[in-house]
C-alpha positions as a Markdown table, in Angstrom:
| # | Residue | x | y | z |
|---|---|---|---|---|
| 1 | Unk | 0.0 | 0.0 | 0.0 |
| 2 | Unk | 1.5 | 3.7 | -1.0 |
| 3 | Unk | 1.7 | 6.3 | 1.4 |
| 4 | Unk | -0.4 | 8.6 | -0.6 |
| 5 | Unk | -3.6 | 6.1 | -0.5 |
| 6 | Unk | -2.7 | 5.7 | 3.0 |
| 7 | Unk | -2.8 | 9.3 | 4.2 |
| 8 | Unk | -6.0 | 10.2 | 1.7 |
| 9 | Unk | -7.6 | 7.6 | 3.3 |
| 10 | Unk | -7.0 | 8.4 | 7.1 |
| 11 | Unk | -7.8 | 12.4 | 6.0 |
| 12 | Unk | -10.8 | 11.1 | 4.3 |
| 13 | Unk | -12.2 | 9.3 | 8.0 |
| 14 | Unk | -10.7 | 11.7 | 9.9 |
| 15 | Unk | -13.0 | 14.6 | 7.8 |
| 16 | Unk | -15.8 | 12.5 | 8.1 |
| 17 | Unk | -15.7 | 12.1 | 12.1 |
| 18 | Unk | -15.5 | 15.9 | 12.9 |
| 19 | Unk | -17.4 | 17.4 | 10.3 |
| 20 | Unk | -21.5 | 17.1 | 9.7 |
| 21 | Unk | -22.2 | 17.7 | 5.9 |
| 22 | Unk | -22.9 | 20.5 | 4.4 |
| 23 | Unk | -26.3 | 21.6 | 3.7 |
| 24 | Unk | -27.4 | 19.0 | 6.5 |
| 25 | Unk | -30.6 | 21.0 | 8.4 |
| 26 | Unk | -30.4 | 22.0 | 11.8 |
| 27 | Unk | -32.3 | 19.4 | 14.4 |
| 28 | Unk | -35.1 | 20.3 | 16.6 |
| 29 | Unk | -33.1 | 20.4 | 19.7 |
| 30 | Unk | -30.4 | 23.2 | 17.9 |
| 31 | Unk | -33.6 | 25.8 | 17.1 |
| 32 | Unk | -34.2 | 24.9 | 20.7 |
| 33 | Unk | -31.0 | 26.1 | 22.3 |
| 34 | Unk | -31.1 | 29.1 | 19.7 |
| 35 | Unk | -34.3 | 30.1 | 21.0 |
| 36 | Unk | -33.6 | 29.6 | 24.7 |
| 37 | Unk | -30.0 | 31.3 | 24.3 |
| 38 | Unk | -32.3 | 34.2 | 22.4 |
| 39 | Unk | -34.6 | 34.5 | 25.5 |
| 40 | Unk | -32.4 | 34.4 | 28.3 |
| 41 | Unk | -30.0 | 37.1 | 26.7 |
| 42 | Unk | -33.2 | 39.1 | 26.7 |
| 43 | Unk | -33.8 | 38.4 | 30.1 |
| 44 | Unk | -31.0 | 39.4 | 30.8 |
| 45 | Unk | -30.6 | 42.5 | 28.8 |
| 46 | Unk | -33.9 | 43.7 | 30.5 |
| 47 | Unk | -32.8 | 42.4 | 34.3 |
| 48 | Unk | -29.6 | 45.1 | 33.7 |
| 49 | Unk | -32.0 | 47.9 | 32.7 |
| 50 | Unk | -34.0 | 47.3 | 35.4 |
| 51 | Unk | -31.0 | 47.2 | 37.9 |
| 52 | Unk | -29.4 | 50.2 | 36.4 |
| 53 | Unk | -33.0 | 52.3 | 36.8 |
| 54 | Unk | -32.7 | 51.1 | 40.4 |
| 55 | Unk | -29.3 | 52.3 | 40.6 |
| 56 | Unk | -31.0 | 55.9 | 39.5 |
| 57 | Unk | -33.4 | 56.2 | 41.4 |
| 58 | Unk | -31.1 | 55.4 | 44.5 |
| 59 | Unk | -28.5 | 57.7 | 43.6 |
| 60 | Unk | -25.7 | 55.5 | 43.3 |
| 61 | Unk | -25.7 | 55.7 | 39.0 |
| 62 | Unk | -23.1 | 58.4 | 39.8 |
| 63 | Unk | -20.6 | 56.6 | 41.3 |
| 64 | Unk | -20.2 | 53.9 | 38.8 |
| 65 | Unk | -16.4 | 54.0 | 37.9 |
| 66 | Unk | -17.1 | 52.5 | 34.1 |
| 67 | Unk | -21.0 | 52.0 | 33.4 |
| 68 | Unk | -20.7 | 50.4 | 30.0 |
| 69 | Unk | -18.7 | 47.7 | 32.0 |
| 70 | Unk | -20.6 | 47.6 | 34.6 |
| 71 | Unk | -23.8 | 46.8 | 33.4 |
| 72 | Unk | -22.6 | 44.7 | 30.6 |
| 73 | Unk | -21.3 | 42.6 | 33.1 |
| 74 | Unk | -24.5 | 42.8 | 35.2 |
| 75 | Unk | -26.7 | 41.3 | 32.2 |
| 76 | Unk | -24.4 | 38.7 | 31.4 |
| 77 | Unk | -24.6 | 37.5 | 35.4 |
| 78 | Unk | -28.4 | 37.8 | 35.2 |
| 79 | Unk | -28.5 | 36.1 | 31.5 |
| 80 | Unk | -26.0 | 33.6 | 33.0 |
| 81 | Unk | -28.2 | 33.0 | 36.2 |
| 82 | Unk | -31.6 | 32.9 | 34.1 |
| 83 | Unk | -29.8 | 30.0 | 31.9 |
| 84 | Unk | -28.5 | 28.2 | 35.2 |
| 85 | Unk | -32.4 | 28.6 | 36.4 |
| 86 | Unk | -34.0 | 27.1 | 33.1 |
| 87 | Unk | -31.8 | 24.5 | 32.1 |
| 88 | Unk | -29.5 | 23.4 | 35.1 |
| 89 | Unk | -29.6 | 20.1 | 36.6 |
């Protein structure tokens, strides 16, 4: 046996095992975990807006070193959290 029909043939399975063909629909369970990722993102995005009017109204918006930071990182904790909620075991 060459090497040539011996490395074709071991890129050839190794292709096959890591790759899912193209063109191949997405299953049930993927728009699933698209649409859950979706809504708890959006929970999340509201949950920061929420804490940030709280953060007004309390008077403590002012003192916020780097907002854009800060409340980025507050919806990703509650989007986080509302994923853990939903879908943790």
């Amino acid at each position: 046996m060459s090497v040539q029909k011996i490395v074709t043939s071991s890129n050839t399975t190794a292709r096959e095992s890591h790759s899912s063909p193209r063109g191949q629909q997405p299953t049930e369970l993927q728009d699933t975990e698209v649409l859950a990722s979706g809504l708890c993102a959006a929970v999340g995005i509201v949950a920061a807006i929420i804490i940030r009017q709280i953060l007004v109204v309390a008077g403590i918006n002012d003192y916020v070193v780097a907002p854009l930071l800060t409340y980025t990182g507050l919806a990703v904790s509650a989007t986080l959290l509302a994923w853990l909620l939903w879908f943790g075991h």
